[in-house]
C-alpha positions as CSV (number, residue, x, y, z in Angstrom):
1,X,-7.3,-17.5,-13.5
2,X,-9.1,-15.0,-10.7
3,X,-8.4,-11.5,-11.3
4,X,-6.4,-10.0,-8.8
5,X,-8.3,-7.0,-7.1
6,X,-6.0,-3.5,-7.0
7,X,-5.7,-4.3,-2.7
8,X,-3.6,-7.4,-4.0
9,X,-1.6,-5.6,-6.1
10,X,-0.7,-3.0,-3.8
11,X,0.1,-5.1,-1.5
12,X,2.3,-7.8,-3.4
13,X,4.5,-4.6,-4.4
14,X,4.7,-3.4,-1.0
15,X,6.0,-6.4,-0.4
16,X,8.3,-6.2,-3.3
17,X,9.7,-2.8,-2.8
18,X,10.9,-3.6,0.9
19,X,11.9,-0.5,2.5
20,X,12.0,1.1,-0.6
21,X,8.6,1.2,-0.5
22,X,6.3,2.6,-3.0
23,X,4.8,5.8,-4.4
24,X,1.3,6.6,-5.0
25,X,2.8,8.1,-8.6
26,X,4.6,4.4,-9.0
27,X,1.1,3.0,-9.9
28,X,-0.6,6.4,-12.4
29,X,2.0,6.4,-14.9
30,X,3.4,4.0,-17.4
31,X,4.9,1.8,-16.7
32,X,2.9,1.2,-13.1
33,X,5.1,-0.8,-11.4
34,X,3.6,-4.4,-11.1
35,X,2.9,-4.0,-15.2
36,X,-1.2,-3.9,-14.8
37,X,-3.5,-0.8,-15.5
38,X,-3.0,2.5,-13.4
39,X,-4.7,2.4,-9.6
40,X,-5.7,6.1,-9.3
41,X,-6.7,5.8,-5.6
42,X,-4.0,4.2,-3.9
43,X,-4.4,6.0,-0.8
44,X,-7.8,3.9,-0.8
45,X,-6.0,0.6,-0.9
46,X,-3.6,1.0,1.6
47,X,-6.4,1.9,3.8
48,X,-8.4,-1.0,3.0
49,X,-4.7,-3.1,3.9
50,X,-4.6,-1.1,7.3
51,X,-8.2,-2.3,8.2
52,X,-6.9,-6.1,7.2
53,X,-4.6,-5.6,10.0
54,X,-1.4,-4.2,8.1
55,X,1.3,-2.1,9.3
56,X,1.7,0.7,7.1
57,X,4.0,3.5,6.9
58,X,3.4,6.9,5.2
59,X,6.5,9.4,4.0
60,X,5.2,12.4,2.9
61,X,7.6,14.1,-0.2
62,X,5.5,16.8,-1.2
63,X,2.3,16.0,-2.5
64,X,3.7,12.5,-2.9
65,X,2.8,9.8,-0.7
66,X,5.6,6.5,-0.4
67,X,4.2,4.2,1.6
68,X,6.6,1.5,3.3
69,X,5.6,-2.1,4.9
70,X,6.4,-3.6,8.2
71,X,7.5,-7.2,6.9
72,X,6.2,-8.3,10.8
73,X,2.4,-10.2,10.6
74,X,-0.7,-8.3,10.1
75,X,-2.3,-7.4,13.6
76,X,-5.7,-7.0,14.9
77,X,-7.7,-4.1,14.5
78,X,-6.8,-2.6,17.6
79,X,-9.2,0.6,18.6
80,X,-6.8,2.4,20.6
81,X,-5.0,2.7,17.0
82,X,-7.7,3.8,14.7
83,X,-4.9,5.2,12.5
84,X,-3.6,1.6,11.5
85,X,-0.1,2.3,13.1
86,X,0.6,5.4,10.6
């Protein structure tokens, strides 16, 4: 079986969460939410799902970053929008 890389696993529980969404903290301390080892940069992932065409919320609480899916299809890179629809 391929190892999933940390992008996939962010992404399968933003997709889990729904509008719950998740926290960057959901994924540092046990138990990290999909049950794998801790993702410290998280804020990198999403990032790397923006540039796949993802639509991406951020909700700031804090120091605390939740980010929240748009269930619609990825999109283009689109340069007008070089913040990935933030």
């Amino acid at each position: 079986m391929a190892r999933r890389t940390q992008t996939d696993r962010v992404h399968d529980a933003l997709r889990r969460a729904g509008r719950r969404g998740v926290r960057t903290t959901d994924f540092i301390g046990a138990p990290v939410v999909d049950g794998g080892p801790p993702i410290l940069r998280v804020a990198s992932r999403v990032a790397e799902l923006r540039a796949a065409g993802h639509r991406i919320e951020t909700r700031r609480a804090g120091a605390v970053a939740r980010y929240v899916l748009d269930p619609g299809p990825p999109r283009l890179f689109d340069p007008a929008d070089p913040e990935g629809g933030r």
